[in-house]
BALOBA-1460 file (C-alpha; in Angstrom, 3 decimals):
// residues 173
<rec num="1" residu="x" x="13.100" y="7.926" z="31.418"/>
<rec num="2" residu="x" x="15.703" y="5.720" z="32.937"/>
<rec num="3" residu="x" x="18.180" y="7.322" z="30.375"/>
<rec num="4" residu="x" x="17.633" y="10.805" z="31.003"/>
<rec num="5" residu="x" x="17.963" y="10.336" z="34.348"/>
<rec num="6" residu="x" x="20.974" y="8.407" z="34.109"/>
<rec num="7" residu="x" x="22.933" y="11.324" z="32.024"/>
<rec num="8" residu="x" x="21.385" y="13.808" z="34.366"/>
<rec num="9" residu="x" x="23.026" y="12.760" z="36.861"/>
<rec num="10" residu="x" x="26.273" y="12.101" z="35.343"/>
<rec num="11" residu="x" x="26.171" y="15.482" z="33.911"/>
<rec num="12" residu="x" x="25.292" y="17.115" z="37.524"/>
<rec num="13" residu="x" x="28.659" y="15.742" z="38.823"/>
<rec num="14" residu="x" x="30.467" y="15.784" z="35.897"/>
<rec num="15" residu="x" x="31.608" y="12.471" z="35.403"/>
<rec num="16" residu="x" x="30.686" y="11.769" z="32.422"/>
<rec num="17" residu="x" x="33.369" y="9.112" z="31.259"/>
<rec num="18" residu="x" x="33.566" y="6.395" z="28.066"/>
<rec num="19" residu="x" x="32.384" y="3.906" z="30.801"/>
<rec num="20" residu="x" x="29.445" y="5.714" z="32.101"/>
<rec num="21" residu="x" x="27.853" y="6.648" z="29.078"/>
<rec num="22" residu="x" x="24.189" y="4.966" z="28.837"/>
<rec num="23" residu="x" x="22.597" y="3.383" z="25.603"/>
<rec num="24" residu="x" x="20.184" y="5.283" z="23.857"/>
<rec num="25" residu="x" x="17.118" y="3.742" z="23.812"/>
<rec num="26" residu="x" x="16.342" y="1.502" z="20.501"/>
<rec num="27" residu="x" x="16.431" y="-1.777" z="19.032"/>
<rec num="28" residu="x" x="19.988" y="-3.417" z="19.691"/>
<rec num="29" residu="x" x="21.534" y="-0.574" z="20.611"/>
<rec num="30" residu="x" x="25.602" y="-1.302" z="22.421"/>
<rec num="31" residu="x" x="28.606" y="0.662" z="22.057"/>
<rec num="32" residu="x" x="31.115" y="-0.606" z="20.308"/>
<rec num="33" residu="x" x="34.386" y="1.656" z="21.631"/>
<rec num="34" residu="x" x="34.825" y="4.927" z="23.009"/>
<rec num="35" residu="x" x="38.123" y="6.968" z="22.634"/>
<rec num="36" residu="x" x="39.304" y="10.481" z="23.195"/>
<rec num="37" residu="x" x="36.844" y="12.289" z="21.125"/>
<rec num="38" residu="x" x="34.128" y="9.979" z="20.227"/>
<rec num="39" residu="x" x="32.304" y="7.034" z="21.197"/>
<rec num="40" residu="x" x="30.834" y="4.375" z="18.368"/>
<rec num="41" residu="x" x="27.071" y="2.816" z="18.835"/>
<rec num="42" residu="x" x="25.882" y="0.471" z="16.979"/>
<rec num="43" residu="x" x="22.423" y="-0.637" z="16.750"/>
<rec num="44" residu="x" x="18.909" y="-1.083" z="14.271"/>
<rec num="45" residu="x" x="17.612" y="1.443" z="12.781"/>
<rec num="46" residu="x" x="16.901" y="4.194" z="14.847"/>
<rec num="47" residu="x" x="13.434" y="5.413" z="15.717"/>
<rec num="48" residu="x" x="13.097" y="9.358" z="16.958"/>
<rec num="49" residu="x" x="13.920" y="8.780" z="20.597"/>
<rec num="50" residu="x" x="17.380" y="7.043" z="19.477"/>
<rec num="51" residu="x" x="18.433" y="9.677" z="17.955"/>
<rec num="52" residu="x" x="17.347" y="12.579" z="20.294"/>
<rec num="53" residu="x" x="18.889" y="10.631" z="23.068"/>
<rec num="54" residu="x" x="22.434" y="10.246" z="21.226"/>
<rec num="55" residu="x" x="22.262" y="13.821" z="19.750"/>
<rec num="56" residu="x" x="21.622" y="15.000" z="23.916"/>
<rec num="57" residu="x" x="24.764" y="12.677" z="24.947"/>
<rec num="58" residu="x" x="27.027" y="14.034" z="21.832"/>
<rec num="59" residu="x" x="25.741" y="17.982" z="22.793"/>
<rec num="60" residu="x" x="26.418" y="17.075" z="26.703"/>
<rec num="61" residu="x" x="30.132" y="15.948" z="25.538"/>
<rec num="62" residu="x" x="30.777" y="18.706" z="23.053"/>
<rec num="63" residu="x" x="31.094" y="16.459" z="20.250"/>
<rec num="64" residu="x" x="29.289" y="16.135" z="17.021"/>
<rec num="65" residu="x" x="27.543" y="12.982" z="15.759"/>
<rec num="66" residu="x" x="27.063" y="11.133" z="12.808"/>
<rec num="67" residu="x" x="24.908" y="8.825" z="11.607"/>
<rec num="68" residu="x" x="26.215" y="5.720" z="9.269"/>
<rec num="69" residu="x" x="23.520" y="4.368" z="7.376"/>
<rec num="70" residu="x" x="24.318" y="0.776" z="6.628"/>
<rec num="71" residu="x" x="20.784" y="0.554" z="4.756"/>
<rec num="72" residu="x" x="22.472" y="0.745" z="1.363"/>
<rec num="73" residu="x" x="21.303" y="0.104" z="-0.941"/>
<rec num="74" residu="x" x="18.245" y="-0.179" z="1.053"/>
<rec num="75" residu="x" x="15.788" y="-3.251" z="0.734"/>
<rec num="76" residu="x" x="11.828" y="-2.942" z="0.983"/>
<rec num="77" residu="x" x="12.334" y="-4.226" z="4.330"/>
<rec num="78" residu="x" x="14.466" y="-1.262" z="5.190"/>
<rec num="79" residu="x" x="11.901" y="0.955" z="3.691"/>
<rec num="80" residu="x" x="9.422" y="-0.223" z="6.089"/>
<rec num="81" residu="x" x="9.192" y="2.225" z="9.324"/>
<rec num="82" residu="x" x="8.544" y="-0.905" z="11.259"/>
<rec num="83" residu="x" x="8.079" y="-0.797" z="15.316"/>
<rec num="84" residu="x" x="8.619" y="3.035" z="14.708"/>
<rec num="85" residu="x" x="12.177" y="2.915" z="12.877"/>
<rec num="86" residu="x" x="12.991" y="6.085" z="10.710"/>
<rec num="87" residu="x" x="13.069" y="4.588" z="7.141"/>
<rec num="88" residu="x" x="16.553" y="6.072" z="5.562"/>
<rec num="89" residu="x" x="14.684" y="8.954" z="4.016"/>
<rec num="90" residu="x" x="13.054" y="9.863" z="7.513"/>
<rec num="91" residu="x" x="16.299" y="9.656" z="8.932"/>
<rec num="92" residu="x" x="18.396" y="11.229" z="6.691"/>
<rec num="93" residu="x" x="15.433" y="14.275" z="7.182"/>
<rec num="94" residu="x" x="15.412" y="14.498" z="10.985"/>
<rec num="95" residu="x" x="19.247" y="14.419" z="10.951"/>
<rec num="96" residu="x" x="19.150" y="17.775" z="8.489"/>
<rec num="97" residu="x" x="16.472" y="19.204" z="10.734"/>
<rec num="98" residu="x" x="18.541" y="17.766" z="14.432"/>
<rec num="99" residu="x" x="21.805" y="19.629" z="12.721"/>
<rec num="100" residu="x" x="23.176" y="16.270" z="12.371"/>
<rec num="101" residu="x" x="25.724" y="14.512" z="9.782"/>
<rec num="102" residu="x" x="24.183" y="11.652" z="8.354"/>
<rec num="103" residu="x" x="25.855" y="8.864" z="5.524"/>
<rec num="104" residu="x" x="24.608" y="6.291" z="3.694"/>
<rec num="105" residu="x" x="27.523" y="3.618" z="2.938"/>
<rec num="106" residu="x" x="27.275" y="0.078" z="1.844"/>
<rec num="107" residu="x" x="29.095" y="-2.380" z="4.261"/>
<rec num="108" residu="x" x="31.571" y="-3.599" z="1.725"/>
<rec num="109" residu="x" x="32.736" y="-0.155" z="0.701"/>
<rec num="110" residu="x" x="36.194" y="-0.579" z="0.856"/>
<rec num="111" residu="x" x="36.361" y="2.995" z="2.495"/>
<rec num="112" residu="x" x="34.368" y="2.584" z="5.572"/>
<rec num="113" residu="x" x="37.076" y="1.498" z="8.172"/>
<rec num="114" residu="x" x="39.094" y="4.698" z="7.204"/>
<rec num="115" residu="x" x="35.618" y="6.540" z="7.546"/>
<rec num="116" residu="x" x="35.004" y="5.132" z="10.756"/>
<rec num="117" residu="x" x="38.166" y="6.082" z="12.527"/>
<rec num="118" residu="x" x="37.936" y="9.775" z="10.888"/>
<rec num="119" residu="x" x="34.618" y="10.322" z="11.819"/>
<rec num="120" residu="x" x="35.596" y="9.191" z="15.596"/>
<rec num="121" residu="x" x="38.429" y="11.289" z="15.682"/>
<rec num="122" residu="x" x="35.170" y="14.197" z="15.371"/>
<rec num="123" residu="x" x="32.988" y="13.078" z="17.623"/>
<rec num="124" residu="x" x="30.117" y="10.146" z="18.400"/>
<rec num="125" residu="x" x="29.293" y="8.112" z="15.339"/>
<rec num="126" residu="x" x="26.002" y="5.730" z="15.407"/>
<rec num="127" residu="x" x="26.394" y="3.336" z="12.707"/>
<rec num="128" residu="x" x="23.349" y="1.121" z="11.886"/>
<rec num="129" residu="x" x="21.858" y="-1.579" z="9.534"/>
<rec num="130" residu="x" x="17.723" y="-2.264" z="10.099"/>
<rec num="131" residu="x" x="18.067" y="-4.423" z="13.024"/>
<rec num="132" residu="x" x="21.573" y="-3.658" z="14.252"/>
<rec num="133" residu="x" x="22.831" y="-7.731" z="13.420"/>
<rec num="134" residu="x" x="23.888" y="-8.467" z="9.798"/>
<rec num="135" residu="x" x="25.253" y="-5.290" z="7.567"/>
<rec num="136" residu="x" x="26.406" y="-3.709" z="11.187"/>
<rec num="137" residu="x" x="28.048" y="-7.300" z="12.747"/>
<rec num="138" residu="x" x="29.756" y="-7.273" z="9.158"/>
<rec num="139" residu="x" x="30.909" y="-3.597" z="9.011"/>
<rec num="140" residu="x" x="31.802" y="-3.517" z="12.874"/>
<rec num="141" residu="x" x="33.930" y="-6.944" z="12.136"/>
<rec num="142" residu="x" x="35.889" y="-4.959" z="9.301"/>
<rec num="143" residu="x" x="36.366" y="-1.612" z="11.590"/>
<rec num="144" residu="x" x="37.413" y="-4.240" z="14.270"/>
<rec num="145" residu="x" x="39.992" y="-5.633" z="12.081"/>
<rec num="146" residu="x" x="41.038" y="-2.595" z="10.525"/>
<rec num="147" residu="x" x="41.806" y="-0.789" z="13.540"/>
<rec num="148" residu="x" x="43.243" y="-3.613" z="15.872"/>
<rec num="149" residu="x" x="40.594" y="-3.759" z="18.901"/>
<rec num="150" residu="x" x="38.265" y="-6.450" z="20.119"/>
<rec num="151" residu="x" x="34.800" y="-5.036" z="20.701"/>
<rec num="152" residu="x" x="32.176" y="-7.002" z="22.627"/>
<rec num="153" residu="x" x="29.962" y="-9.050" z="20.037"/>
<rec num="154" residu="x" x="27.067" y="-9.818" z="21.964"/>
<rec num="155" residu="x" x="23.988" y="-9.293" z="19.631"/>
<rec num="156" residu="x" x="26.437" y="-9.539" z="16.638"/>
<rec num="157" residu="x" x="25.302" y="-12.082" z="13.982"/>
<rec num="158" residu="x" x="28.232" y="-14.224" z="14.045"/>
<rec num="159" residu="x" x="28.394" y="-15.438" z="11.068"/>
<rec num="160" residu="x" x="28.257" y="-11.722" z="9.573"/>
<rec num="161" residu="x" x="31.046" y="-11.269" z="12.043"/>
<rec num="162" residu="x" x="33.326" y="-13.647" z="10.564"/>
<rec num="163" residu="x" x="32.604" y="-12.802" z="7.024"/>
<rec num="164" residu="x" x="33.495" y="-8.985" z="7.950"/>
<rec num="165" residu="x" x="36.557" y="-10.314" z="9.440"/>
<rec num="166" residu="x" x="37.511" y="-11.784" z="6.837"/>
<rec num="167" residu="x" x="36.813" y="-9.922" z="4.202"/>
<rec num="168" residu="x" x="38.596" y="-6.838" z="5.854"/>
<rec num="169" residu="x" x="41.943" y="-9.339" z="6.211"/>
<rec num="170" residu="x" x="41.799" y="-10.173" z="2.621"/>
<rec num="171" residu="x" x="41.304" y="-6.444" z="1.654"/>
<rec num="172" residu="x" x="44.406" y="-6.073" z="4.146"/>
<rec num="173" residu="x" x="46.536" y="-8.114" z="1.825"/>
């Protein structure tokens, strides 16, 4: 309720800027960066609030969203639908029915920095593991790297962190 009422109210005076957009409700849910077009959120898998909320910030913003599905390949755990999370079928489902762009993409693609900054460049992108820690801390510490910026890491697993880091240096090479 708190969120609704939040981007009301930005939307009533029209101030809706990177800093003032509110988190979708979900489990671990942060942006990452917000830039001209597009701001990135990273988070767990999300349940049907999560992404209704982020599909009414992207439509309020004229931008388009997409969903990055970090559940891949997915593990039974992923599969689960636990505390109301949209298993990746579910998700990739509501996303055709929402109108919304959804892609599955392992962490260690060697693509998915370049993906990331394209997909920005379009609009909102929500990219997401099953609890928003490990596969995300990992991919968000290669994007990080990739594209020269320092997000805040608080929720990040650190260790995935470093490894993303680090793995996105040596790709650099």
């Amino acid at each position: 309720m708190k969120f609704w009422l939040a981007l009301w109210l930005l939307v009533l005076v029209g101030a809706v800027g990177a800093e003032e957009i509110p988190a979708p409700p979900g489990f671990n849910v942060h942006r990452v960066i917000s830039r001209d077009r597009g701001t990135l959120w990273r988070g767990g898998a999300p349940r049907r609030d999560t992404l209704l909320a982020l599909l009414e910030s992207a439509q309020t913003r004229k931008v388009k969203l997409l969903l990055l599905d970090l559940r891949h390949p997915a593990w039974r755990d992923d599969l689960s639908g636990k505390g109301g999370r949209l298993s990746p079928e579910g998700e990739k489902q509501m996303a055709s029915e929402l109108g919304l762009r959804y892609q599955s993409m392992s962490a260690m693609d060697p693509a998915l920095p370049a993906f990331m900054a394209e997909a920005l460049r379009h609009g909102d992108v929500y990219i997401h593991c099953m609890y928003g820690v490990n596969r995300t801390g990992f991919a968000v510490g290669r994007f990080a790297t990739a594209d020269r910026f320092q997000p805040d890491r608080d929720g990040l697993g650190e260790r995935d962190w470093t490894q993303g880091v680090h793995f996105q240096e040596r790709l650099e090479k």
